[in-house]
N, C-alpha and C positions, 0 to 999 in steps of 0.2 A: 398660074394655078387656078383652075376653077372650084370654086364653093358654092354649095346652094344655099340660101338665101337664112335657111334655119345654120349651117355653120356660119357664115357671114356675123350673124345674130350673136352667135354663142362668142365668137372671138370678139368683140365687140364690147359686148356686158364685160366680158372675161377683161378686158383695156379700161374701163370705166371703174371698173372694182378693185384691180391691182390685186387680189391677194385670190389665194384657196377661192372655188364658189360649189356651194352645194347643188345636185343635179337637180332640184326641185326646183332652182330659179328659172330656167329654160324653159320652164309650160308656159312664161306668159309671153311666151311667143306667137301660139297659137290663137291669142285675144286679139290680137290683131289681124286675124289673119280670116279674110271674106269667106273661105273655102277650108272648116278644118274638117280633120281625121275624123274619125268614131275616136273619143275618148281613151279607148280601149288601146288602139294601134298609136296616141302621142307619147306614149312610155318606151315605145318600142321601136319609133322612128327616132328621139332622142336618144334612145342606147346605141344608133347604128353612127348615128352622126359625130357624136362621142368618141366610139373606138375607129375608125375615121378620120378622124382629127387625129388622136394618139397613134395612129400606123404613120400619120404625116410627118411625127412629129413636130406640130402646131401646139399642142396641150401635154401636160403629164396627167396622167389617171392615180386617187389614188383610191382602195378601197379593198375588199375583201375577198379571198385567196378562200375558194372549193379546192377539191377534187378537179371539177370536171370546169370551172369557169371562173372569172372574175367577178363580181360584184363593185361597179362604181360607184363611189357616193359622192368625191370630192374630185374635182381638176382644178390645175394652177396652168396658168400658161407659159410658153418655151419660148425661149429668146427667137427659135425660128416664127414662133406666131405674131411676135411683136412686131416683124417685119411683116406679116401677110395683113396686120391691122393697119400698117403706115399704107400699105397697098389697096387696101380697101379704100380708105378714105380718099387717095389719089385718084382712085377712078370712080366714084361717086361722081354723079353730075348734081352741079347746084340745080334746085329751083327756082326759076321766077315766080316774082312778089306779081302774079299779072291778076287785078281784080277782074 
């Protein structure tokens, strides 16, 4: 299954934390990141990556019911994500210590 680098991230923290995580923890992804967005468009690439993940089945969403749409605020992760994190980490290449 392929994941781009900001889902990779999200499942990831989501492994590290064990529980619920608020969608605000996800911006500090772009601090690292040599090449970000306009401010504007990181609200709106995390809401894609988000529902996304929840179509995979990787995370549950949970959060606030429109009319016309959902509202995320919180995801927990799916037993099917806990395997795509053991999957990550397998295909992670180590670094060499090379000074």
């Amino acid at each position: 299954m392929r994941l781009s680098s900001l889902q990779q991230y999200i499942l990831l923290k989501m492994s590290e934390k064990g529980t619920r995580m608020d969608r605000k923890f996800f911006r500090s992804f772009y601090e690292t990141q040599e090449k970000k967005p306009n401010i504007k468009y990181q609200e709106h690439i995390i809401t894609q990556s988000l529902e996304r993940l929840i179509d995979r089945g990787l995370i549950t969403g949970f959060g606030k019911r429109t009319t016309e749409k959902w509202f995320i605020t919180h995801v927990g992760l799916a037993a099917k994500g806990r395997d795509a994190v053991q999957e990550i980490h397998n295909r992670r290449q180590k670094k060499l210590p090379l000074a």
